[in-house]
C-alpha positions in Angstrom: -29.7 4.5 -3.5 -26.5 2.4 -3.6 -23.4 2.3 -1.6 -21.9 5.2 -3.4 -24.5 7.2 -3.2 -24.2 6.7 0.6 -20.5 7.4 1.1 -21.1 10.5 -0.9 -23.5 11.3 2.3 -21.4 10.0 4.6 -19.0 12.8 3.0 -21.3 15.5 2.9 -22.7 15.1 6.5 -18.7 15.2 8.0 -18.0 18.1 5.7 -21.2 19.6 7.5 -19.9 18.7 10.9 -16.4 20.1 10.4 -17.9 23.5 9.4 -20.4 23.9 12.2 -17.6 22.8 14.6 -15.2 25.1 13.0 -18.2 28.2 13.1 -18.3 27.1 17.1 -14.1 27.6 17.2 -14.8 31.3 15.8 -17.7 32.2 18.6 -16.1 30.4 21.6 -12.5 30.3 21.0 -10.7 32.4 18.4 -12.6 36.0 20.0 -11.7 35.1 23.2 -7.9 34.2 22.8 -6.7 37.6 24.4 -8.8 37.6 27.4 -8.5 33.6 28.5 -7.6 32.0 31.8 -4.6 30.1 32.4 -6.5 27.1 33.3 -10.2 27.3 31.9 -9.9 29.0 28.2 -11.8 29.2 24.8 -10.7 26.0 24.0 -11.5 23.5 26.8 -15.0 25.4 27.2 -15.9 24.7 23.2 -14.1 21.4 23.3 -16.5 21.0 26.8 -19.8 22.1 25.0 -19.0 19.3 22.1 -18.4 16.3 24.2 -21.4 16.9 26.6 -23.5 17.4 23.5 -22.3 14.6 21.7 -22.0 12.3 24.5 -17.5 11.7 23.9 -15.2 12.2 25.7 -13.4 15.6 26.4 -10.0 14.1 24.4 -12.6 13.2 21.1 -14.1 16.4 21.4 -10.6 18.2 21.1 -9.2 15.9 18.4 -13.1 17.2 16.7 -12.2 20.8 17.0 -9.0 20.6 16.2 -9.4 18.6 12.7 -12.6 20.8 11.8 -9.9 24.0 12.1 -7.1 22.0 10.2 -9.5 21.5 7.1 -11.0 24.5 7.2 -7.8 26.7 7.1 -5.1 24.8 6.5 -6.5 22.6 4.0 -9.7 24.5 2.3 -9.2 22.7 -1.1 -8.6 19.1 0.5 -11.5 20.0 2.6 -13.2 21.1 -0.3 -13.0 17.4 -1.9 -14.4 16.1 1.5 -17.5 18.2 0.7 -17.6 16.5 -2.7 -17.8 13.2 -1.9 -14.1 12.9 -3.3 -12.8 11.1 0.0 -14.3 9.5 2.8 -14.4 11.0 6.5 -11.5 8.8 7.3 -9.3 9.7 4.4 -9.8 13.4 5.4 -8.7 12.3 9.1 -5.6 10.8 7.4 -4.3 13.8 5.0 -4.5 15.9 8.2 -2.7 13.4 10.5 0.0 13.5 7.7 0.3 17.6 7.5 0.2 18.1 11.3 4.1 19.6 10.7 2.6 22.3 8.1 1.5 24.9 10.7 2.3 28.7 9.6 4.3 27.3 6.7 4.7 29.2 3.5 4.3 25.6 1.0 1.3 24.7 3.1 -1.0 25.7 0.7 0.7 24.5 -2.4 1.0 20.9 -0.9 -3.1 21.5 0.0 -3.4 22.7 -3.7 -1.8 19.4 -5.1 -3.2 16.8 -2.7 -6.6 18.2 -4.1 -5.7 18.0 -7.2 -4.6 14.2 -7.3 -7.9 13.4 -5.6 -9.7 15.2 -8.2 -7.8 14.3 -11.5 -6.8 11.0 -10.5 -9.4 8.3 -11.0 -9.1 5.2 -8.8 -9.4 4.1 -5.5 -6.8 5.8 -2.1 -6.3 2.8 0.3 -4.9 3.5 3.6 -1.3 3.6 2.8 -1.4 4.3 -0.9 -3.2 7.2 0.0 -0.6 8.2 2.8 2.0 7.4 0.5 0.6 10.2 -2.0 0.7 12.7 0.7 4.2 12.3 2.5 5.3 12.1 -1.5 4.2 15.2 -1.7 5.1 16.7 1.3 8.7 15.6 0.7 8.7 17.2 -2.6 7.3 20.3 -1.3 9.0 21.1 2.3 11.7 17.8 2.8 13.3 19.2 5.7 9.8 18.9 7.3 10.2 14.9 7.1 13.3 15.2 8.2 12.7 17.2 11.6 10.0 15.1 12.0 11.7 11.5 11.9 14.7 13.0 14.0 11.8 13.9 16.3 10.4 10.6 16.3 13.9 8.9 16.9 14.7 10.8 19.9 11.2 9.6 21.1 12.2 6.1 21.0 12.0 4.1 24.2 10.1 1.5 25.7 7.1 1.5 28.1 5.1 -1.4 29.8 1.3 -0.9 31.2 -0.5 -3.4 33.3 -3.8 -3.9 31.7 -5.3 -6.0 34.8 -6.5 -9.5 34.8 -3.3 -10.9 35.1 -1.5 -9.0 31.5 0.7 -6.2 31.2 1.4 -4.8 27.9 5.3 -3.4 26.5 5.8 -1.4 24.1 8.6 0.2 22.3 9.4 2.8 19.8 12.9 2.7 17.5 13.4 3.2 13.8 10.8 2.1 11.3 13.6 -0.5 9.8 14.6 -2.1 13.0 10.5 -3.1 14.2 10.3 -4.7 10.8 13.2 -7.0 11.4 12.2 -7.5 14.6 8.5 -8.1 14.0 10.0 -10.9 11.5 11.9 -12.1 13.5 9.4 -12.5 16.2 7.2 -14.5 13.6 9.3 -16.3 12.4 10.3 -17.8 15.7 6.3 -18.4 16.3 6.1 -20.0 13.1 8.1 -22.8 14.5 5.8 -24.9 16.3 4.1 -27.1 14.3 1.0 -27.3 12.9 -1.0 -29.3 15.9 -0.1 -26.1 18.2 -3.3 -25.1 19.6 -2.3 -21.7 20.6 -3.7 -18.8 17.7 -1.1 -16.9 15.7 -0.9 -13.8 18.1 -0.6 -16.1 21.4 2.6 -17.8 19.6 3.8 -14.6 18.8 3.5 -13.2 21.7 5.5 -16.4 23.7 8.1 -15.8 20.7 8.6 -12.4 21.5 8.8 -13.3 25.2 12.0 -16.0 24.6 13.5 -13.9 22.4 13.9 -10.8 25.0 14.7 -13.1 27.8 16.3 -15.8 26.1 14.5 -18.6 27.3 13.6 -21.6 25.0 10.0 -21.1 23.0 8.5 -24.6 23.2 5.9 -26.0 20.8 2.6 -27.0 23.1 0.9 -29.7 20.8 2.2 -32.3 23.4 2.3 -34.8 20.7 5.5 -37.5 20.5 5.7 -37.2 16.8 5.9 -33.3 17.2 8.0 -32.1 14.2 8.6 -28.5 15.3 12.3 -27.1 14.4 12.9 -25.3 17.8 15.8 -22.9 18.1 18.5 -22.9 20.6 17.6 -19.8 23.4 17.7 -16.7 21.6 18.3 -17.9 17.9 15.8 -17.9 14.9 15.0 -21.0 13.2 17.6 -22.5 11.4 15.6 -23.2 8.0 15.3 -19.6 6.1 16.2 -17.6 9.0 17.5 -14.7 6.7 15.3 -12.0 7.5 14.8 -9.3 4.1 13.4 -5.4 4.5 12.8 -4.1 1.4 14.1 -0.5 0.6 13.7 1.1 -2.5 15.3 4.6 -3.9 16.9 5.6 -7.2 20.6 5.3 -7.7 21.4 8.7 -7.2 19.9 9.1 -3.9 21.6 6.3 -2.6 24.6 8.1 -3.8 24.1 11.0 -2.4 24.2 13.1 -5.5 20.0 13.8 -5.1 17.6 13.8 -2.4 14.8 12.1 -3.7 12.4 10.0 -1.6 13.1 5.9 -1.3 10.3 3.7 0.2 10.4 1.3 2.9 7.8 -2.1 2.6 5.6 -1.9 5.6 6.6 1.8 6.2 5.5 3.7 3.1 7.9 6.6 2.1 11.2 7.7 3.5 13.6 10.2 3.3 16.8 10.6 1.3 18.7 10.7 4.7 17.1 7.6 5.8 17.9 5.7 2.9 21.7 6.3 3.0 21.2 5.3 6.9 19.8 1.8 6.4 22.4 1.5 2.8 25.3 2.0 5.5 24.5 -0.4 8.0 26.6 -3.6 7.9 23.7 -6.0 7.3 22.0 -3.9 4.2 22.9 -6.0 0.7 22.7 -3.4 -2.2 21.0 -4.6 -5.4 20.3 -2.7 -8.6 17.3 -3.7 -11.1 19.3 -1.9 -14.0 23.2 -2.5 -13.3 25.2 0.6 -13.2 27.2 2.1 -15.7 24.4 0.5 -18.6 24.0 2.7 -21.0 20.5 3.9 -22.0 19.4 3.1 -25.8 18.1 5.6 -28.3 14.6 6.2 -26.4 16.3 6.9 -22.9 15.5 3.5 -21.8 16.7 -0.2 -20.7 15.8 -3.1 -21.8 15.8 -6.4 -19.4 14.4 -9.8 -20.4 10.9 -10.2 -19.9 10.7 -14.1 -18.6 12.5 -17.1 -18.0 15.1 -18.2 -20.9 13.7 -22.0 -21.0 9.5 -20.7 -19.5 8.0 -17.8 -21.3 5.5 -18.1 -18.1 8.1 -17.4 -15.5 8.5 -13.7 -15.2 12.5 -13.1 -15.4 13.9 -12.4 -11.8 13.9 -8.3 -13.2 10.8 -8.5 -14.3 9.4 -9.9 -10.8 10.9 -7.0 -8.9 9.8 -4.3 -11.1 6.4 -5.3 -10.7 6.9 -5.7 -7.0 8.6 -2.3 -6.9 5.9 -0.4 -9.3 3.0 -1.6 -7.6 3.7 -1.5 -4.2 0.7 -3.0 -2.5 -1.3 -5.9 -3.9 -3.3 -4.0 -6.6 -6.7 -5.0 -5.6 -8.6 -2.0 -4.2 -8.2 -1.3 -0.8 -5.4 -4.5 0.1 -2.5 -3.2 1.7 -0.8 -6.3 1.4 2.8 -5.7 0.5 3.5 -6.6 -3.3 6.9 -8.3 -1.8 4.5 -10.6 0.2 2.0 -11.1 -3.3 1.7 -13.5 -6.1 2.3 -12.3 -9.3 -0.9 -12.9 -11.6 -0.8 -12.5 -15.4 -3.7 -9.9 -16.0 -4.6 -12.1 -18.9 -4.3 -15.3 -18.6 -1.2 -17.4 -19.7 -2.4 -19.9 -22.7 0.0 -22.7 -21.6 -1.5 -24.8 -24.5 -1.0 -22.0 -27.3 1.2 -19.1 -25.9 0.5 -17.1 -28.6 -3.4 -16.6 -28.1 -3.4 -16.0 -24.3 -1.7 -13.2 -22.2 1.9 -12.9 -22.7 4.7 -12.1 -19.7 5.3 -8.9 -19.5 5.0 -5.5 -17.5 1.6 -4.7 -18.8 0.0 -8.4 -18.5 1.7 -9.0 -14.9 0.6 -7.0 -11.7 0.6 -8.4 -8.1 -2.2 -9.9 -5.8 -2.8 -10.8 -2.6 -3.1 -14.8 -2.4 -7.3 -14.0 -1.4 -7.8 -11.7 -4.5 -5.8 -14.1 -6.7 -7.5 -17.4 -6.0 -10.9 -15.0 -6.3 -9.8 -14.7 -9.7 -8.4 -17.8 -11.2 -11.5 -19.8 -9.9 -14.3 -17.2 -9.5 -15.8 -15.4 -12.1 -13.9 -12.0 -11.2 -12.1 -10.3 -14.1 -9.2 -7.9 -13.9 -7.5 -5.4 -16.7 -4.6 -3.7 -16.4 -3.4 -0.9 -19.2 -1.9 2.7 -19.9 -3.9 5.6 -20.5 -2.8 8.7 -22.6 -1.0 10.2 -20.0 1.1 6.9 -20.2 -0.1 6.2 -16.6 -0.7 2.5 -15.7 -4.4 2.5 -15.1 -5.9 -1.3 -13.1 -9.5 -1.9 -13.5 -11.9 -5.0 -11.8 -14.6 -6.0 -13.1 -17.7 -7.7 -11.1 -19.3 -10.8 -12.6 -22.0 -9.0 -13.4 -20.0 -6.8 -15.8 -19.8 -3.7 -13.3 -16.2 -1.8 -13.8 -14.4 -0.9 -10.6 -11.3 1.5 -11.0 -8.1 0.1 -9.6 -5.7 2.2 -6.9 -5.4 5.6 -7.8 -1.5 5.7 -7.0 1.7 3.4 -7.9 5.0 3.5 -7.1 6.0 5.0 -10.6 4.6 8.3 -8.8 7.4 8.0 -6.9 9.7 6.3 -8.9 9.6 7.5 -12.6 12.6 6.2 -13.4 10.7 2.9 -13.5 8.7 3.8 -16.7 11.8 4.2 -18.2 12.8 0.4 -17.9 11.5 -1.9 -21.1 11.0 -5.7 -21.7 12.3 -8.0 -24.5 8.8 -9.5 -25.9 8.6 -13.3 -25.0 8.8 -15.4 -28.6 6.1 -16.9 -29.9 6.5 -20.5 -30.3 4.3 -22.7 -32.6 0.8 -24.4 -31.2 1.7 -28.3 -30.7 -0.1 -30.7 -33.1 -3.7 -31.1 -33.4 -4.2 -34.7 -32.1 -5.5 -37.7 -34.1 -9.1 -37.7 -34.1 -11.2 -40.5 -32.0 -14.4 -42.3 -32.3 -16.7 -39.8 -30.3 -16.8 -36.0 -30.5 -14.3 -34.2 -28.6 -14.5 -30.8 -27.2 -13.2 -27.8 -29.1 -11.4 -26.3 -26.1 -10.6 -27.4 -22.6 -13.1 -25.5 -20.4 -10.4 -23.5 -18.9 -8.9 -22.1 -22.7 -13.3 -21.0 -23.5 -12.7 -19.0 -19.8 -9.8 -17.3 -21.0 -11.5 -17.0 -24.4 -14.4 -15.1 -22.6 -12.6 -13.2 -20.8 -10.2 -11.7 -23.1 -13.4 -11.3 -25.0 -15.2 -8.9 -21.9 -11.5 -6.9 -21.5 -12.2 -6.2 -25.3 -15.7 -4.8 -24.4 -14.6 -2.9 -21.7 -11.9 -1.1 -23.3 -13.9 -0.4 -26.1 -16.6 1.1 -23.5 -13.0 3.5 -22.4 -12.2 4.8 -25.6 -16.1 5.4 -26.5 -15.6 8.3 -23.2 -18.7 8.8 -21.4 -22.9 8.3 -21.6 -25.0 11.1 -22.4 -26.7 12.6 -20.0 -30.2 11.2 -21.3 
């Protein structure tokens, strides 16, 4: 049995659980609603019953019940999927976290119907937020007034708390718009990125100390206690002075941000937003507005625009439009399960760029070019970890790993063109091929044929071959 085997289990057994919890809501709960106490009801005497039997506590118990009842009527076909082994127990937790505002509402069951259906028709992997991402997408599509309420909710929520968690610490914590912790978590780390290098406090401690001088305005210190200390330390209350800018990218379609549609926009390190949101944070004195496609350009015959696909004088360098629609298409760093922000990624060529003979290895463009995290990318380049990256029949961009040992690993099931199909609509000038240079003169004693890093590349581009010729072959027979 092998690990997919078991998180097919894993899926069964919670699908069980749900049911026989949602079976004890029917017996002990829902038939004695009309006749229960004001203190002691249906509800606190199941949600009793569980924890004692599980050994949790009376708050895991309730948060038990009341995702077992969430699945099985509000979201039968998503719970359906759990049953199947489609998603794990924790993505099911997730999709009902996300839907909580979809009580006794008349879309509920068509955004139920579509979640399922992504997770059924969709093959690839549902991290964490690409996986959120897919559902408040669709929620927004379905009910947007829903995400509305709920972020002016949310916003008149906002406040700040401290707790004393003993032993000398006390935590604070506050709540204000999604856009406003971003900046000031960067700004935070920025400020604890100051100290130098012989600082022996971890990244969270110096964090923590930043956050401190920033809110009082006393002076963060570096603590190496070294005379040749080269730490940059701010004044009180400023950032450092060497790239002190702090950027948050949003992202939304022209229109929206005119006001003329209300389409979703996405916030990095946030996931999806609403229309209204986006024309909030475009409005704010310290936004700078920048298009990928300038406006007013006209589309060409197909409906599309053409940019330049690398650097005029390096046909490696993806051109600065280029860079940011891969950032913006993928999202996340596209290696399964990473939620690294693509803004915060490398950008890999899928195949590999032949810097000795352009022409034979993987060229710069949208198709070859997709971003990693800096872990999955050096696993890559110097391991023996293969990646491809092309677009099914549906035109959808499909990502696919593949193990040394040949095994083929789907890639995230979602992008950002799901939200964003105006971005399939954007083309790329082809880089030029340029000529090989010149053979060189031949020596005394044999020479290799290839440097061992172009026979890599050659065997590589030679398993992607195999692999996509497995694709199009469809699947084994049963036998």
């Amino acid at each position: 049995m092998g690990l997919v085997e078991v998180d097919h289990g894993r899926s069964y057994l919670a699908y069980c659980e749900y049911a026989s919890v949602a079976v004890m809501f029917d017996r002990l709960v829902a038939a004695r609603e009309d006749s229960d106490g004001f203190v002691v009801d249906g509800f606190a005497d199941c949600a009793s019953r569980i924890s004692k039997l599980r050994n949790i506590s009376r708050h895991g118990a309730e948060v038990l019940l009341n995702e077992s009842i969430a699945l099985r009527d509000r979201l039968p076909e998503v719970f359906d999927c759990l049953g199947d082994g489609l998603i794990a127990p924790w993505q099911a937790k997730l999709i009902v976290s996300r839907t909580d505002l979809l009580d006794d509402r008349s879309v509920t069951p068509l955004i139920d119907a579509s979640i399922a259906d992504l997770l059924r028709r969709r093959r690839g992997t549902w991290s964490k937020r690409r996986l959120r991402d897919m559902v408040d997408r669709i929620i927004f599509r379905h009910d947007p007034n829903s995400v509305r309420e709920r972020r002016k909710e949310a916003l008149d929520a906002r406040g700040v708390w401290t707790e004393s968690r003993g032993d000398g610490v006390a935590e604070i914590t506050a709540v204000m718009a999604a856009e406003n912790v971003r900046i000031a978590a960067a700004a935070v780390a920025a400020l604890a990125d100051a100290a130098c290098a012989h600082d022996g406090r971890t990244k969270p401690q110096r964090m923590s100390d930043a956050m401190f001088a920033l809110l009082s305005g006393t002076a963060f210190e570096c603590q190496c206690g070294r005379d040749d200390c080269q730490a940059q330390i701010p004044e009180s209350g400023t950032l450092p002075p060497v790239d002190a800018t702090i950027v948050l990218h949003v992202v939304c379609d022209e229109s929206t941000l005119a006001g003329t549609a209300a389409n979703p926009g996405f916030m990095d390190g946030h996931g999806v937003i609403s229309d209204e949101h986006v024309r909030d944070i475009a409005t704010r004195g310290d936004t700078a507005i920048s298009f990928l496609v300038a406006p007013g350009t006209a589309p060409d015959a197909e409906d599309s625009f053409t940019l330049p696909a690398h650097q005029p004088s390096d046909p490696y360098r993806p051109s600065t439009a280029l860079a940011t629609h891969t950032r913006l298409r993928d999202g996340y760093c596209v290696e399964p399960g990473c939620d690294t922000s693509a803004f915060a990624a490398d950008l890999d060529h899928v195949s590999e760029y032949d810097h000795t003979d352009p022409t034979a290895g993987g060229k710069t463009t949208s198709i070859n070019l997709n971003a990693k995290c800096r872990s999955g990318h050096l696993l890559k380049t110097f391991g023996d970890w293969l990646d491809d990256q092309y677009r099914d029949d549906d035109s959808r961009l499909v990502t696919e790993f593949i193990t040394p040992e040949g095994l083929v690993i789907a890639g995230e099931a979602e992008t950002n063109e799901d939200l964003f199909p105006g971005l399939r609509r954007i083309r790329f000038h082809t880089p030029p091929a340029t000529a090989p240079p010149p053979p060189s003169p031949p020596g005394d004693r044999p020479v290799r044929a290839g440097t061992r890093t172009a026979d890599k590349h050659a065997r590589r581009r030679a398993e992607r071959s195999r692999n996509r010729r497995r694709n199009n072959a469809g699947p084994a027979p049963d036998y």
